[in-house]
Residue frames as a rotation matrix with the C-alpha (Angstrom) as fourth column:
UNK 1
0.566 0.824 0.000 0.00
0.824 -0.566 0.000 0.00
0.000 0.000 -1.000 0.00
UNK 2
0.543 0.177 -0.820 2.45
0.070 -0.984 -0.166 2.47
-0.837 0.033 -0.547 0.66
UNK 3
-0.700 -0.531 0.477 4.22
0.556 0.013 0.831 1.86
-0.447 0.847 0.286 -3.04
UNK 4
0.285 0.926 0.247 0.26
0.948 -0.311 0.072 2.78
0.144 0.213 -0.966 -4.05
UNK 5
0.607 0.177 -0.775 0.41
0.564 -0.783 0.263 5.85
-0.560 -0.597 -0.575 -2.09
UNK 6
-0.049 -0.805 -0.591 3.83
0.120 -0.592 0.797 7.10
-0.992 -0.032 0.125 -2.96
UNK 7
-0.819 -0.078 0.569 2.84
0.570 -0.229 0.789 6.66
0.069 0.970 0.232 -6.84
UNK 8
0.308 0.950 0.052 -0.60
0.944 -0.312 0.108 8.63
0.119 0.016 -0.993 -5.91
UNK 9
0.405 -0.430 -0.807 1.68
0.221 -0.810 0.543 11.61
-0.887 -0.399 -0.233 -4.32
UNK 10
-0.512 -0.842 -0.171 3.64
0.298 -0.361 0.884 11.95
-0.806 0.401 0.436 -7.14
UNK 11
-0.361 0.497 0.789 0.84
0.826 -0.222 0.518 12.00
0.433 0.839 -0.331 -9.67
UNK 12
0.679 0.526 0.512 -1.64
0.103 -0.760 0.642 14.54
0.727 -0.383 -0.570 -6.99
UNK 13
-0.672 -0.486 -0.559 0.81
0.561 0.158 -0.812 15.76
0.483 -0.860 0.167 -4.09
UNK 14
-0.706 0.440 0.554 -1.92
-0.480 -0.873 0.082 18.29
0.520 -0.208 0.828 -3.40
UNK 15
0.023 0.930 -0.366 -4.27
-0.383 0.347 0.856 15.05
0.923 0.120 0.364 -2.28
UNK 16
-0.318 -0.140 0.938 -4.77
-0.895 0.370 -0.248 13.40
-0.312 -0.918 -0.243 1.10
UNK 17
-0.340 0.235 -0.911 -5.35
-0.676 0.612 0.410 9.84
0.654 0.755 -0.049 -0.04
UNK 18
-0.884 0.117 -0.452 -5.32
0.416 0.635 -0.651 8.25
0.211 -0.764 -0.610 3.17
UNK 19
-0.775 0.546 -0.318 -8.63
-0.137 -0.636 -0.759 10.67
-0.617 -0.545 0.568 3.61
UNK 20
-0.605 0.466 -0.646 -10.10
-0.796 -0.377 0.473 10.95
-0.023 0.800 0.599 0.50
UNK 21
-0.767 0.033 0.640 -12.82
-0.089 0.984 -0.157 8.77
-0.635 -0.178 -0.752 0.07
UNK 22
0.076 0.952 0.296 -14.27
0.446 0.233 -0.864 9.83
-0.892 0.198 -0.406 -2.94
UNK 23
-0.286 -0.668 -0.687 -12.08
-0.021 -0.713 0.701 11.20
-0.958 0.215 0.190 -5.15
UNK 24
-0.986 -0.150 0.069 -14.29
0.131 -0.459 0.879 10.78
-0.100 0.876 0.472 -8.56
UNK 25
-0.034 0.999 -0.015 -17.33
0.984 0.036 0.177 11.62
0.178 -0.008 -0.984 -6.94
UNK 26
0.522 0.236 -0.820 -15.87
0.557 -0.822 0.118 14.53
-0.646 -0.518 -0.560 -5.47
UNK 27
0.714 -0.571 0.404 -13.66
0.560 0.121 -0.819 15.11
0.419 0.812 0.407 -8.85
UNK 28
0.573 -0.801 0.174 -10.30
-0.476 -0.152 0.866 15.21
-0.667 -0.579 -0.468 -7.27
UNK 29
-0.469 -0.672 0.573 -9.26
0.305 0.486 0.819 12.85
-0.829 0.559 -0.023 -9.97
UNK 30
0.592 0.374 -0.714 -9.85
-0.760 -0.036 -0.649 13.46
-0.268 0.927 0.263 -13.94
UNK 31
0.993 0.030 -0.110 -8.92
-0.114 0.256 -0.960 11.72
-0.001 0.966 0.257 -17.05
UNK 32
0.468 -0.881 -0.072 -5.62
-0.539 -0.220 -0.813 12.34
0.700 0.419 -0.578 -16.99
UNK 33
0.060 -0.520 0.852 -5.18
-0.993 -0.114 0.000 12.22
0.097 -0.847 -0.523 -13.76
UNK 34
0.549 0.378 0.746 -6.88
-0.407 0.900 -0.157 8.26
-0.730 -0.218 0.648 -13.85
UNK 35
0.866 -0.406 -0.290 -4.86
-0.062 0.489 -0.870 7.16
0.495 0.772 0.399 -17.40
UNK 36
0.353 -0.747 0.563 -1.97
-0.651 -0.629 -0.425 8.40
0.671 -0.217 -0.709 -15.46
UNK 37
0.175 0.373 0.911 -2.44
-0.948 0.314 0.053 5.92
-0.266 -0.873 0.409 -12.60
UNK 38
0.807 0.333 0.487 -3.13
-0.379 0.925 -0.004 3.41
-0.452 -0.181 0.874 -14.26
UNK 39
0.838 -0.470 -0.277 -0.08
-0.187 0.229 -0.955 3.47
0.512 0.853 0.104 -16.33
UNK 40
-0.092 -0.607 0.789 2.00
-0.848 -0.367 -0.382 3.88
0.521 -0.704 -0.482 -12.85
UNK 41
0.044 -0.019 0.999 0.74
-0.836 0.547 0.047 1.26
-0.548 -0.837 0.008 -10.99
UNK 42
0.993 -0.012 -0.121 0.63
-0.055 0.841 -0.539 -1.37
0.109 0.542 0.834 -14.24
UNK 43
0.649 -0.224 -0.727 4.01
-0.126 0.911 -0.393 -0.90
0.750 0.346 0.563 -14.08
UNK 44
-0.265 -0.422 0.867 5.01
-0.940 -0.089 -0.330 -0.71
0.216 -0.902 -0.373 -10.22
UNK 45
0.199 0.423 0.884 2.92
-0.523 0.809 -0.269 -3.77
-0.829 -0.409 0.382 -9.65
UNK 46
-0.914 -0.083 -0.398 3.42
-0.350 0.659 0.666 -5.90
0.207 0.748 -0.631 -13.16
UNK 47
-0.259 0.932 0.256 -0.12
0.365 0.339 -0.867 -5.97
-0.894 -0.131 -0.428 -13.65
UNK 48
-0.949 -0.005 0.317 -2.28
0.302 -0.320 0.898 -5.44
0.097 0.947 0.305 -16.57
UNK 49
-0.599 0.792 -0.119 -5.60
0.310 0.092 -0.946 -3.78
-0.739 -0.603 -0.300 -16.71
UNK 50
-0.766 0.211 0.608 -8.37
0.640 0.156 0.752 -3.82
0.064 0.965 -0.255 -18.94
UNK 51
-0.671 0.517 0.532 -11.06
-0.151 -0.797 0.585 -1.46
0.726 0.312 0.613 -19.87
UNK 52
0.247 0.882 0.401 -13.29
0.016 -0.418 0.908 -2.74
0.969 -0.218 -0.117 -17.51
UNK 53
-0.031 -0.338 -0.941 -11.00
0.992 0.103 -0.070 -3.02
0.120 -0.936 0.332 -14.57
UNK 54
-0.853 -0.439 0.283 -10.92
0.455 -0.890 -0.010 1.01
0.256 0.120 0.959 -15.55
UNK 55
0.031 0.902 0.431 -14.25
0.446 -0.398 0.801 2.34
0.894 0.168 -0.415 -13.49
UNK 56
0.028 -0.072 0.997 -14.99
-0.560 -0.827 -0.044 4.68
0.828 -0.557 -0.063 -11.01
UNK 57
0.775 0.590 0.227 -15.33
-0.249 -0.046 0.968 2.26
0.582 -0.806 0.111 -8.24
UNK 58
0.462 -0.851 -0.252 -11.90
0.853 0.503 -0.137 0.89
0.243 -0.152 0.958 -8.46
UNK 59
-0.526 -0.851 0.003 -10.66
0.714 -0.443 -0.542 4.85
0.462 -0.283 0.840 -7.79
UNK 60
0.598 0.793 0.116 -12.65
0.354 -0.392 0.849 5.89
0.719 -0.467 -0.515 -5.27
UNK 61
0.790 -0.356 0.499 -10.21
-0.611 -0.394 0.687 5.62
-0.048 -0.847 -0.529 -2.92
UNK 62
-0.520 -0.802 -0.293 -6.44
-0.817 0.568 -0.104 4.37
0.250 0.185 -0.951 -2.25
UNK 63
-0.334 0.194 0.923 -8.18
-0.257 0.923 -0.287 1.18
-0.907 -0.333 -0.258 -0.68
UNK 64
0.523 0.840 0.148 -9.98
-0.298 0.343 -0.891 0.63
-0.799 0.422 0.430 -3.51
UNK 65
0.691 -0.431 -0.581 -7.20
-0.665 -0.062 -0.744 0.56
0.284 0.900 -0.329 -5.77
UNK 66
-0.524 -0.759 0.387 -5.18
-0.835 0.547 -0.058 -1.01
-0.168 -0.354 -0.920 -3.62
UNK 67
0.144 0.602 0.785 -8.17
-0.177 0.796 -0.578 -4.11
-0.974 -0.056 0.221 -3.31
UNK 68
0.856 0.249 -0.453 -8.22
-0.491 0.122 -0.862 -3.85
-0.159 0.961 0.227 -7.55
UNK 69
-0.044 -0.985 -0.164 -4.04
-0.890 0.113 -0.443 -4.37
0.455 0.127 -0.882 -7.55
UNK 70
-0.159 0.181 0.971 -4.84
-0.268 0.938 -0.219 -7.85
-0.950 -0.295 -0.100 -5.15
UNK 71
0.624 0.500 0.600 -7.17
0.058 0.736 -0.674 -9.09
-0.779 0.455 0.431 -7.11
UNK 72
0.729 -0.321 -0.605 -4.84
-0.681 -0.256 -0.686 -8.33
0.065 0.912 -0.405 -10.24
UNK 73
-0.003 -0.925 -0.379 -2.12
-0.870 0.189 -0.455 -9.65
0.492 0.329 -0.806 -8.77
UNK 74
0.644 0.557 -0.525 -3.84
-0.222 0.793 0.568 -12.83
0.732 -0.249 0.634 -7.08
């Protein structure tokens, strides 16, 4: 989790992630901000993700990404 984090800081340092618990309901994240991510953590973690691993519930929140990265990486 904190590998997660520390690639979340570097994309938003302005965010509290450990807080946030809505971050594309409350649009804290955009486009970019989510392609960005996902290209960071595919390859911090050697995971791959497909279009539908790419929805809003998976970046609600660091947990939630973190829980998506598990399951990715069984």
């Amino acid at each position: 989790m904190e590998k997660l984090l520390s690639i979340l800081h570097e994309i938003r340092p302005d965010v509290d992630f450990n807080a946030e618990q809505d971050l594309i309901g409350d649009g804290i994240l955009d486009s970019l901000d989510i392609m960005e991510i996902v290209a960071e953590i595919s390859d911090a973690f050697d995971i791959s993700l497909s279009p539908s691993d790419i929805v809003p519930a998976n970046f609600h929140s660091a947990a939630a990404l973190w829980a998506m990265i598990e399951k990715k990486r069984g």
